[in-house]
C-alpha positions in Angstrom: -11.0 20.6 3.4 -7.2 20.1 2.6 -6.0 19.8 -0.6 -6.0 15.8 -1.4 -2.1 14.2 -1.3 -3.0 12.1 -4.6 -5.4 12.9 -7.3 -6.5 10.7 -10.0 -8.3 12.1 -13.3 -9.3 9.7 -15.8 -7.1 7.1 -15.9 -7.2 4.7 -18.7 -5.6 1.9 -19.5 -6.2 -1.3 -22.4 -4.7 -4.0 -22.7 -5.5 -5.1 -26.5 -9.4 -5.2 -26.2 -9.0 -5.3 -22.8 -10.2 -1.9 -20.6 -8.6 -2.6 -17.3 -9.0 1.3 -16.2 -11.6 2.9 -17.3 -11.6 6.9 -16.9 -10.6 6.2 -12.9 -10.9 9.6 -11.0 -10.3 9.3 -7.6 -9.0 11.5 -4.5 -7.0 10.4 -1.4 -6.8 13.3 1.5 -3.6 13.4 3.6 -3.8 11.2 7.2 -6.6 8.9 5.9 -6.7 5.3 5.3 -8.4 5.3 2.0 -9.5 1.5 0.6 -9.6 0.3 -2.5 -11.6 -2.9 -3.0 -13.8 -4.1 -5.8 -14.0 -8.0 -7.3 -11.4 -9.9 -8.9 -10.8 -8.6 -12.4 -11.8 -5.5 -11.5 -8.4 -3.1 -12.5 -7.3 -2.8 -9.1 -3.8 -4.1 -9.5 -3.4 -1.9 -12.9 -4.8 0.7 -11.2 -1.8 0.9 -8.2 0.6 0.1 -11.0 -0.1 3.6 -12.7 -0.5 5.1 -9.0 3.2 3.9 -8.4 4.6 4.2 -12.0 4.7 0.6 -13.3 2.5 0.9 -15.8 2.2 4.4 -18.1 -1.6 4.7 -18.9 -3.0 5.5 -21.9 -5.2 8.4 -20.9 -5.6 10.6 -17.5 -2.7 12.0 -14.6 -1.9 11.0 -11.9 -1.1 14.1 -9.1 1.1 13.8 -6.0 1.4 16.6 -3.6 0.1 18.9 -6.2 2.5 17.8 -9.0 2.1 16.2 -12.0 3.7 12.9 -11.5 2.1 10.8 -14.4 5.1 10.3 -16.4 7.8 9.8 -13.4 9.6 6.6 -13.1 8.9 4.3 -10.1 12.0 5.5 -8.3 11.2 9.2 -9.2 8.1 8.6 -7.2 9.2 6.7 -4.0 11.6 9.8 -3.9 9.2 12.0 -4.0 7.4 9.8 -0.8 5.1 7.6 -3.2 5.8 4.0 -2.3 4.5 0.8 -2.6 4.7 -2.7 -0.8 4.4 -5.7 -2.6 1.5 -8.5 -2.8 4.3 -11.1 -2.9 6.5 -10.5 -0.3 9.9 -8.5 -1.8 12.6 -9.1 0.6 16.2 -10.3 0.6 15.6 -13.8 2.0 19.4 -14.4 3.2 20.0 -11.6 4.8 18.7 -10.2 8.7 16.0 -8.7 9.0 18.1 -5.8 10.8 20.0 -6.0 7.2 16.8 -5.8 5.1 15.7 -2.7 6.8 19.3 -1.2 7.2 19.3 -1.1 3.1 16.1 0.8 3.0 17.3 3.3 5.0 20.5 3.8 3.0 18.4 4.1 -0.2 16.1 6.4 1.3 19.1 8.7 2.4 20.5 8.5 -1.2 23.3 5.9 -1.0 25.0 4.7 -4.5 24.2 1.2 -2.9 27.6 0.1 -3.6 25.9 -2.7 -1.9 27.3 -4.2 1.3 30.8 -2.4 2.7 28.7 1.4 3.0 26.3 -0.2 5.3 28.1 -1.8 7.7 30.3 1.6 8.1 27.2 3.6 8.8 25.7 2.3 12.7 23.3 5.7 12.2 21.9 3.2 9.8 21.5 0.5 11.3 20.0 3.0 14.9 17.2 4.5 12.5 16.3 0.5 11.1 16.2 -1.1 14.9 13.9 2.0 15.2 11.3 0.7 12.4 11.6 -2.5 13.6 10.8 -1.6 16.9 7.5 0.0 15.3 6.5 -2.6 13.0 6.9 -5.1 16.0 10.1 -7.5 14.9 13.1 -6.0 17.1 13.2 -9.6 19.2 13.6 -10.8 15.3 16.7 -8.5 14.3 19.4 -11.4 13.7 17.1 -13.5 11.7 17.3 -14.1 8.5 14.1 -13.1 6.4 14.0 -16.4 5.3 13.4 -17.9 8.3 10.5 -15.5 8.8 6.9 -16.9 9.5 4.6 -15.7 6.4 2.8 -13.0 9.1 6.3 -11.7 10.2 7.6 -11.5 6.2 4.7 -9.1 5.6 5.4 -7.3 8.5 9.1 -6.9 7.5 7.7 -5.5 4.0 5.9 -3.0 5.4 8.9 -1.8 7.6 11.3 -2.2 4.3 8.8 0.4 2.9 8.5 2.8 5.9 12.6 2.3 6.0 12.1 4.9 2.8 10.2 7.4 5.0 6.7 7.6 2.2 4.5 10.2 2.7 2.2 8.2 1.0 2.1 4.1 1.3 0.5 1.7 -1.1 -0.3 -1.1 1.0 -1.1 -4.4 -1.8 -3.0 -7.2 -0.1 -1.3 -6.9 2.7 -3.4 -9.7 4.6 -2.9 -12.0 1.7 -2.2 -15.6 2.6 -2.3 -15.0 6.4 -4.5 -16.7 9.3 -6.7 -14.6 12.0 -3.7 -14.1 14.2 -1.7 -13.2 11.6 -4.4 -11.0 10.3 -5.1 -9.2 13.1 -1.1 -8.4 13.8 -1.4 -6.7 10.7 -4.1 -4.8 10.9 -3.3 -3.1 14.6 0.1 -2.3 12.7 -1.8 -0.6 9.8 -3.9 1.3 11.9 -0.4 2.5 14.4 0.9 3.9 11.0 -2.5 6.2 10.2 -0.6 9.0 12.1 3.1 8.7 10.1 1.8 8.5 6.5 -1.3 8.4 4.7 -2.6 5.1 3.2 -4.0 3.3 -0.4 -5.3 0.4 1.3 -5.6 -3.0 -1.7 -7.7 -5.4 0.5 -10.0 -8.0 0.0 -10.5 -9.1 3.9 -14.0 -6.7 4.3 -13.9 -6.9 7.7 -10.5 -5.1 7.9 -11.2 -2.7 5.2 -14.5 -1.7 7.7 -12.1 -1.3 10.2 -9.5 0.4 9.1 -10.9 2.6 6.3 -11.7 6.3 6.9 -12.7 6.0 3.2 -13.4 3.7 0.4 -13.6 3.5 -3.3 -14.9 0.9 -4.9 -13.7 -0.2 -8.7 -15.9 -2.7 -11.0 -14.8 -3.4 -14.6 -12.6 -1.0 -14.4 -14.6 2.2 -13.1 -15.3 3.7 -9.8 -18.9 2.5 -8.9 -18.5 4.7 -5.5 -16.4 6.5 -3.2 -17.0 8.0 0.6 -17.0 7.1 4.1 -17.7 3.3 5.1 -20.9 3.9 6.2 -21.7 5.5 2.9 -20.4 3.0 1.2 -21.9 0.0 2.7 -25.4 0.7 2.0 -25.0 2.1 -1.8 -27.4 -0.2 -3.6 -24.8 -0.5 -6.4 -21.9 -2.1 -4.5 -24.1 -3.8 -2.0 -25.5 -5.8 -5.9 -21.8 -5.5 -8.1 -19.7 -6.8 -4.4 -20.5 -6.3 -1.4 -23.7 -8.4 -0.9 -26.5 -7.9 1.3 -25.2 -9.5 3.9 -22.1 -7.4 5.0 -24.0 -4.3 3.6 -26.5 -4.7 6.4 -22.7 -5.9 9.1 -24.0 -9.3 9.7 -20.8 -10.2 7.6 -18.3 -13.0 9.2 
């Protein structure tokens, strides 16, 4: 079994009285889709925050590629290939979505981002972002501004804004958040297309994707990992099937 691209051990993290981590140990193998779902309330947000270096725990590391990464900044770690998109989308609304991508790639490659001049000088740039757009599935949409983006197509647009920085490893935050079944499903062929370029921290609360898209899941209540392992596994632990998951999608009858 390969070595695993992120390790977790014991991360803690309070808030006041508040535990919102509570000793979290988990392990994510390189090429998988691992999922992280649990209930509302249940330290999953905090959790990712730690993963990706917005929050500093209180206890525990956090391991990337075999390194010690727990007290890196955020920008140490996308560096490094550790990079997160955003539950809200994160985009520069006024500019193309050619544009939004194009930046991206210069920040990957280690620009000053001396903002606007240095891009347009640079066409390798904007060649390598028409290439992620062609992936993500927006190149008819290069000359549009993100604005003008349907909600569906914004997300879409994060998620090549964060491949742009060529991760290794890619947090993906609710990434169906907010979006119909079209929508939905758009997304989640695009998640699955990017299994083979970079492994995946899936944040979802849409069980039917997470079932399809998961090669393994962890599940966090109150703050602690109730279980981890392969769907399959996972969906008929008596535990999660009476803290989340319910009966009914534990036996797949789920809508």
């Amino acid at each position: 079994m390969p070595e695993p691209m992120l390790s977790l051990a014991g991360l803690v993290k309070r808030f006041g009285g508040l535990t919102a981590t509570d000793g979290v140990s988990l392990e994510v193998r390189p090429g998988e889709i691992h999922a992280l779902i649990g209930p509302n309330g249940a330290g999953k947000t905090t959790l990712i925050h730690q993963i990706c270096g917005a929050l500093a725990p209180d206890a525990g590391s956090v391991r990337f590629l075999g390194r010690d990464v727990t007290h890196l900044t955020m920008h140490e770690r996308v560096a490094s290939g550790l990079v997160r998109s955003f539950q809200v989308t994160n985009l520069f609304k006024r500019f193309s979505v050619l544009d939004n991508v194009a930046l991206a790639v210069q920040a990957a490659a280690g620009s000053s981002m001396r903002f606007w001049t240095p891009v347009v000088r640079d066409r390798s740039l904007f060649d390598q972002a028409r290439s992620v757009l062609a992936r993500i599935g927006l190149a008819d949409k290069a000359g549009v501004a993100a604005a003008a983006l349907a909600h569906g197509e914004q997300r879409q647009l994060e998620v090549g804004v964060a491949l742009a920085t060529r991760p290794k490893l890619l947090l993906l935050d609710e990434p169906l958040a907010g979006m119909g079944l079209e929508e939905s499903e758009r997304i989640v062929h695009l998640i699955s297309d990017l299994a083979g370029a970079c492994t995946i921290l899936l944040v979802e609360h849409d069980m039917q994707a997470v079932f399809r898209l998961a090669h393994r899941i962890s599940v966090l209540v109150s703050g602690r990992v109730i279980a981890s392992g392969a769907p399959d596994e996972v969906r008929q632990d008596a535990q999660v099937r009476r803290a989340y998951l319910g009966d009914e999608l534990a036996e797949g009858r789920a809508a």
